[in-house]
C-alpha positions in Angstrom: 95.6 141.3 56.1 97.2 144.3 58.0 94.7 147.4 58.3 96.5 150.2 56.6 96.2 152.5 59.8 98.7 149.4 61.5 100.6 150.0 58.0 100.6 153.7 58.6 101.9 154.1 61.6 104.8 151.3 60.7 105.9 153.6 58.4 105.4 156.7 60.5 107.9 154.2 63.4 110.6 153.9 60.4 110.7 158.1 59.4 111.0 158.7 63.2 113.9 156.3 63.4 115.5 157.0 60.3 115.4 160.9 61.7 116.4 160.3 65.8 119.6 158.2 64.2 120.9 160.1 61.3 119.3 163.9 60.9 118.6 164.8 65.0 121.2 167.0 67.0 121.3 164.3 69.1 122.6 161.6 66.2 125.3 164.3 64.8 126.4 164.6 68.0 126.3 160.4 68.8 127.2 159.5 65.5 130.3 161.7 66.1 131.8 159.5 68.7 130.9 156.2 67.0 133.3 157.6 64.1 136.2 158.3 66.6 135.7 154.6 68.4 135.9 153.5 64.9 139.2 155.4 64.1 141.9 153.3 64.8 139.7 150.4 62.4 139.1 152.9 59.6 142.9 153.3 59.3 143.4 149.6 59.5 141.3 149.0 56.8 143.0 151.5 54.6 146.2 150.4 54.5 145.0 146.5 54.5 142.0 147.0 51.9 142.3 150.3 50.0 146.4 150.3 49.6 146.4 147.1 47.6 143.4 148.4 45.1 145.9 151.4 44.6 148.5 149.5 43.9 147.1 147.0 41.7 145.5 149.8 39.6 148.7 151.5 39.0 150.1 148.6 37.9 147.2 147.9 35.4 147.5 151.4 33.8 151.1 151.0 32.6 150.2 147.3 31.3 146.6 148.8 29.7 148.1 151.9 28.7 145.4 153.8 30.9 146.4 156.7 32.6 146.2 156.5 36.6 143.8 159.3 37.0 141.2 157.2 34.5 140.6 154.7 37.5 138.2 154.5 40.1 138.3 155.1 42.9 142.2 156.1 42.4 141.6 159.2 40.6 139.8 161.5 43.1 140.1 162.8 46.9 137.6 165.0 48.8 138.4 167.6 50.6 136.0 169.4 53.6 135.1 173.0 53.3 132.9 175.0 55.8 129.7 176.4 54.4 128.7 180.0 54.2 125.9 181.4 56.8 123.5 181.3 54.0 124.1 177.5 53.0 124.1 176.8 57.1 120.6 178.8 57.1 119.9 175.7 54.3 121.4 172.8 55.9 124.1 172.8 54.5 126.4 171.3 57.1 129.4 170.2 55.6 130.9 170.7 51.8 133.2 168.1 50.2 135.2 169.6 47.3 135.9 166.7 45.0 140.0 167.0 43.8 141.4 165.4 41.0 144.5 163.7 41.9 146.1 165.1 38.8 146.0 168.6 40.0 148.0 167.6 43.1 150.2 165.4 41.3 150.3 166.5 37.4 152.2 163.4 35.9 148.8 161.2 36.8 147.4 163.0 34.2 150.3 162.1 31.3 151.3 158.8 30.7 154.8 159.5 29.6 155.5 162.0 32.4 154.5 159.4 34.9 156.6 156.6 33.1 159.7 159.4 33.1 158.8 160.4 36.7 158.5 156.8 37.9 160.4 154.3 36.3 164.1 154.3 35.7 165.9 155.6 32.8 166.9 152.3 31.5 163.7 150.7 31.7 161.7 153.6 30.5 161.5 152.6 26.6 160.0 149.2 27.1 156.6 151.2 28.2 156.9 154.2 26.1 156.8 152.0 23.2 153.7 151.0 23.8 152.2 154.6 23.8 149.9 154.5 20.5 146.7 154.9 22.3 144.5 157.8 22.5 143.1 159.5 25.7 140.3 161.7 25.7 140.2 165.4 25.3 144.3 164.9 25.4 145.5 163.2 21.9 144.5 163.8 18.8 142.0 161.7 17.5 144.0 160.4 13.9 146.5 159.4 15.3 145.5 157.2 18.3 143.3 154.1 18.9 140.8 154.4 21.8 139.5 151.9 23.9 135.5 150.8 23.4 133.7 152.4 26.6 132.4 149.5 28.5 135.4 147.3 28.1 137.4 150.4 29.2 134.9 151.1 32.4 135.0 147.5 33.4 139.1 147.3 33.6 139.5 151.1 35.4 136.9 150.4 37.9 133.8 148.0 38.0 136.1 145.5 38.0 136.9 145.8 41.5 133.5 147.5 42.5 132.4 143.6 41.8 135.3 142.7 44.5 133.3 145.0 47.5 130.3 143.4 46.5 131.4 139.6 46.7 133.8 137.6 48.5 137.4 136.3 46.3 136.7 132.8 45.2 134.1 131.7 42.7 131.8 134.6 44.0 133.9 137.5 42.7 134.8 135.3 39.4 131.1 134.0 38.7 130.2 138.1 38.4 133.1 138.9 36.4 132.4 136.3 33.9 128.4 137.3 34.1 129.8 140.4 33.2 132.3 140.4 30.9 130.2 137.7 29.0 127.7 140.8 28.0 130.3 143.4 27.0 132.9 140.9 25.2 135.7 141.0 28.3 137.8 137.8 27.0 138.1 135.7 30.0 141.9 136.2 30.2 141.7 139.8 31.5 139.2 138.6 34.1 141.7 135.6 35.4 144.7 139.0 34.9 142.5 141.1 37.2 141.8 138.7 39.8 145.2 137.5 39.9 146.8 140.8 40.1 144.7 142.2 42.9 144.4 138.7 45.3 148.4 138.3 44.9 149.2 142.2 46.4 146.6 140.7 49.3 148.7 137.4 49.9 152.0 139.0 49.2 150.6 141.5 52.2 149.8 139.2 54.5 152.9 136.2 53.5 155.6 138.5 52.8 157.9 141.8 53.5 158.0 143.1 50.3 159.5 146.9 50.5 156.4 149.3 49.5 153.1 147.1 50.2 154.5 145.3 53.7 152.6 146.6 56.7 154.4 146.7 60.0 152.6 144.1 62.9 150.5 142.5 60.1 153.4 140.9 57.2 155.3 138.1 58.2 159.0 137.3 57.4 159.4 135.9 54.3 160.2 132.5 53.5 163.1 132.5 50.5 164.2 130.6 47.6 167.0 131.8 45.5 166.8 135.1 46.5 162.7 135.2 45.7 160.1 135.4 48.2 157.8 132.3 48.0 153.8 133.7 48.4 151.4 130.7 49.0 148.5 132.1 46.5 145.4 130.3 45.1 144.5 131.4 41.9 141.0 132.7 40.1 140.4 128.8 39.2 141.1 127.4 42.4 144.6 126.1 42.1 147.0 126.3 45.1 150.8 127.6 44.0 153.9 129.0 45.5 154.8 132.5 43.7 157.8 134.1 43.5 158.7 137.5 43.5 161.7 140.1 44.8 160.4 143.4 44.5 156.7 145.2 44.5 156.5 146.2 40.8 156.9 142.1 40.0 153.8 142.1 41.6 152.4 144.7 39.9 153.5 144.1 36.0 155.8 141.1 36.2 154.7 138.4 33.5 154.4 135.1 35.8 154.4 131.6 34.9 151.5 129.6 35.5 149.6 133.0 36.8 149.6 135.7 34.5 148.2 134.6 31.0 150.6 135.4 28.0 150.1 139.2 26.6 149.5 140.0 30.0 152.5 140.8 32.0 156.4 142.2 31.6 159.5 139.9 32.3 161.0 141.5 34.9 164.7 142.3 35.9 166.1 141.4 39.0 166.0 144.5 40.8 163.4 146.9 40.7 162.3 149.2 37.5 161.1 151.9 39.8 163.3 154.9 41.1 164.2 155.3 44.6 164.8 159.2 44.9 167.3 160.3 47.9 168.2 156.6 48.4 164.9 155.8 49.7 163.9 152.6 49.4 159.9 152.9 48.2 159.1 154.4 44.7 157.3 157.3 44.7 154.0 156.2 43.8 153.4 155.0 47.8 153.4 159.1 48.4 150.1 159.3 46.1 148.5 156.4 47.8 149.4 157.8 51.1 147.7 161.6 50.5 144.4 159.7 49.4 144.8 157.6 52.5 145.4 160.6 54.9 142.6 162.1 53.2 140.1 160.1 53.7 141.5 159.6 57.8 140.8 163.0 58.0 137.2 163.3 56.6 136.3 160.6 58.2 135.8 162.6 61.4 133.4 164.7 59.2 130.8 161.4 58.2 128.0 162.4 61.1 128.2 165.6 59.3 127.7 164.6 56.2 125.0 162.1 56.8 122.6 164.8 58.0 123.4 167.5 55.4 121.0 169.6 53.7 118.6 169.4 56.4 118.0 172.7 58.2 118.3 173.5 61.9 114.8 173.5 62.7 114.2 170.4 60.8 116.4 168.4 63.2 114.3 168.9 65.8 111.2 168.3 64.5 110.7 165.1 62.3 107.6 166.6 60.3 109.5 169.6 59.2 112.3 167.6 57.9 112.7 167.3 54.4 115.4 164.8 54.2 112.7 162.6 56.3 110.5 162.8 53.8 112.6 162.2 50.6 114.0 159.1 52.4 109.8 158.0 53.3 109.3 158.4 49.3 112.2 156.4 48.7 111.2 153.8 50.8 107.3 153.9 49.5 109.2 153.4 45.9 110.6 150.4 47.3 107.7 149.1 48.8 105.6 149.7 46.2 108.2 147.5 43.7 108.1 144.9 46.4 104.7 144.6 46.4 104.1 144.4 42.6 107.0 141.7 42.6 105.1 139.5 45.2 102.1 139.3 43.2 103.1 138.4 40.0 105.9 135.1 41.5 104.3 131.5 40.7 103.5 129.6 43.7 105.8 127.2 42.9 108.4 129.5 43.6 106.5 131.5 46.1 108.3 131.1 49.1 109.7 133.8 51.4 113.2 133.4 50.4 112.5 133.3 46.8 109.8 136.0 47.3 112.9 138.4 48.9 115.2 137.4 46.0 112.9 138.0 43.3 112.4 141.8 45.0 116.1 142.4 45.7 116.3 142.0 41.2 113.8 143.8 40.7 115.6 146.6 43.1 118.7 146.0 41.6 117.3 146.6 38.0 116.4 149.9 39.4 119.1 150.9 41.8 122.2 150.3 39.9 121.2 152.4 37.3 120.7 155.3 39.7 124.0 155.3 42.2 124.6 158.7 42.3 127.8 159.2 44.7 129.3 155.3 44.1 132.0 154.9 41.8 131.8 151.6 39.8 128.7 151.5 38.1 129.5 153.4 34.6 129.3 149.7 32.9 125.3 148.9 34.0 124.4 152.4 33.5 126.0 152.3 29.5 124.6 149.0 28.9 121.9 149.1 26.4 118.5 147.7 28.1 119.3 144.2 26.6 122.1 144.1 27.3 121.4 144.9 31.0 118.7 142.6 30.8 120.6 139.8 29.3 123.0 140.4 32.4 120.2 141.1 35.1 119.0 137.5 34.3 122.3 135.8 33.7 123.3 137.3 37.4 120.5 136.4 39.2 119.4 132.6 37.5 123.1 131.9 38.6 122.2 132.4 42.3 119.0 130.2 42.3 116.2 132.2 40.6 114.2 131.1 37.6 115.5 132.6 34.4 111.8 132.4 32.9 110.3 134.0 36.2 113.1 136.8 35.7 112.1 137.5 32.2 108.6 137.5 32.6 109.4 140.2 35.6 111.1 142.5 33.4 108.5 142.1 31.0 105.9 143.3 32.4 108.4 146.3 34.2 109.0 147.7 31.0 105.8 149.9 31.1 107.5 151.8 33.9 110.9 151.1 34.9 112.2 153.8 33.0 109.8 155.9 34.8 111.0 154.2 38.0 114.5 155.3 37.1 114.0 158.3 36.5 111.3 159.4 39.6 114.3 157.7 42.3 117.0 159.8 40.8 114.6 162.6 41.1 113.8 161.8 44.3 117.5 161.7 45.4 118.8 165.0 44.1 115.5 167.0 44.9 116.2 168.4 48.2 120.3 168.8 47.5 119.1 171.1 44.4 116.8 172.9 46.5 118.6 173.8 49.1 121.9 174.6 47.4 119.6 177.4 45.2 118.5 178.8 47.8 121.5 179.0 49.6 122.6 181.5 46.2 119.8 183.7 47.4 121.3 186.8 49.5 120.2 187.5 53.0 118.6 191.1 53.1 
């Protein structure tokens, strides 16, 4: 067994790296030029990863009658502002002002002034007729039917938070069905969502399809009948050539084989969407394209706002920096739950593998009911604590762990996990509430 002065100054190593590569002049300054090598990738990755989440969300609000500003991460951008001597004085480094798409472009926030603005005259009735649902703080309440909250959170957003987190295949299905089993998601809107998303990736990469076609990185397309064939394998494995002519078939069109019934529009030949001026992408590319050019810019801001709230004199000196310590109480937290985890697994399953998975759970249980800046996470935090539990150990027994261990763990976690909740979000927020009060304080 370790002495705990060897344990001591291990954890004394970890602050002082934690501070020399994140919070010291020094890392700003390093960090700074890692983000501008990184550049040219960064932008890549917007148009090959973020673009088709756009895109696929769009088309998912006019089929689920959800307005485009109800999805994340769609619905917001974040603009840079610089701080006042008083916040600098407080560490305040950088500001991000958080802007609703809808006050830059106003129809987002209307479902039948985006249908009008977007789709063409003679098409337009098909979708308003299907306007008889409510929206929140915008219809009245009688006359409307409104969508059950975790259902609706899972569609508009953790949906495809569940896509970052796994790879496609059967580890992005296997947590959609863990959790849409929990909050009654029928497993037809699962297979829709997956198949929606992955076919605006292959269409990307085995097509040139006007309005999601990236220049160096598409190929030419291979034809038949005047329909570009996409080789695409499906949420259940199944290998299939699907066609398509324009970017909203992609996005709504009901297809054979693909799309379940219920779940998609037959589509005319040509495109539904207008082409203002005789150009030959719809206008919803130019909202994708300010979030994109958006987050280009603020990228060059990220060393900045990694070391926020932590004062000037504090990045020098590791002992006077707060942010150290709040990310040392963290990490006690953390060690703490990993050490109460490790006593209480059987030996059977006592191995170091097992040991790690069982902690990483017990994290989990903790952690994804306290993201504070990630979008995605609405479902897990709404869930009732059986229900969470019910999908904790459903999630969890599916990747190798036993589902008796896991329930005897969360057990015995109920005397303080909702303590343990509540003392990490404290944690987080404590020095960004301090520091932006005392920034309100005027310099005499």
């Amino acid at each position: 067994m370790r002495h705990p002065l060897v344990n001591a100054y291990d954890n004394f190593l970890k602050k002082l790296k934690y501070h020399e590569k994140t919070l010291s002049e020094d890392a700003i300054y390093i960090n700074w030029l890692h983000t501008l090598n990184g550049a040219p990738i960064f932008s890549r990755s917007l148009w090959l990863e973020l673009y088709p989440f756009d895109l696929s969300q769009l088309g998912l609000g006019l089929l689920y009658d959800l307005l485009p500003i109800d999805f994340d991460p769609f619905s917001f951008i974040f603009e840079f502002e610089i701080p006042t001597p008083e916040e600098f004085m407080q560490g305040i480094l950088i500001k991000f002002k958080r802007i609703e798409l809808d006050e830059l472009f106003s129809e987002l926030g209307n479902i039948e002034e985006y249908i009008h603005k977007m789709i063409k005259e003679e098409h337009e009735e098909v979708l308003l007729t299907k306007l008889d649902k409510g929206y929140y703080d915008r219809t009245n309440y009688t006359e409307s039917y409104y969508d059950p909250f975790l259902p609706r959170e899972y569609v508009k957003s953790t949906a495809y938070r569940l896509r970052l987190e796994r790879k496609p295949g059967i580890s992005w299905t296997s947590a959609m069905d863990t959790t849409g089993k929990v909050i009654d998601i029928v497993e037809a809107t699962n297979d829709h969502l997956y198949n929606r998303l992955m076919l605006h990736y292959a269409a990307m990469d085995n097509a040139f399809i006007l309005g999601l076609a990236v220049l160096g990185r598409s190929r030419l397309t291979d034809m038949s009948d005047g329909y570009a064939l996409i080789p695409y394998i499906d949420s259940k494995g199944r290998s299939m050539n699907v066609k398509v002519r324009t970017l909203d078939h992609i996005q709504l069109g009901f297809i054979l084989g693909l799309i379940p019934l219920g779940y998609g529009l037959l589509m005319p030949h040509e495109s539904i969407y207008r082409q203002p001026e005789g150009k030959k992408n719809p206008p919803i590319l130019d909202i994708s394209r300010v979030r994109i050019d958006s987050m280009k810019r603020n990228l060059l801001y990220t060393s900045l706002a990694y070391a926020n709230y932590n004062r000037p004199e504090e990045s020098i000196d590791v002992h006077k920096s707060d942010r150290t310590t709040q990310y040392d109480n963290l990490q006690s937290l953390r060690r703490h739950i990993e050490a109460w985890v490790s006593g209480r697994i059987p030996a059977e399953e006592a191995n170091a593998v097992k040991i790690r998975q069982y902690q990483n759970a017990m994290l989990q249980a903790i952690g994804y009911r306290t993201k504070r800046h990630e979008w995605g996470f609405n479902v897990f935090k709404g869930m009732t604590d059986d229900e969470f539990r019910r999908w904790w150990v459903d999630n969890w027994s599916k990747q190798g762990l036993n589902a008796d261990v896991l329930n005897r763990l969360y057990d015995d976690a109920r005397i303080w996990l909702s303590s343990a909740i509540k003392h990490r979000k404290s944690i987080g927020e404590t020095v960004k509430r301090i520091r932006r009060r005392m920034s309100l304080v005027t310099l005499t």
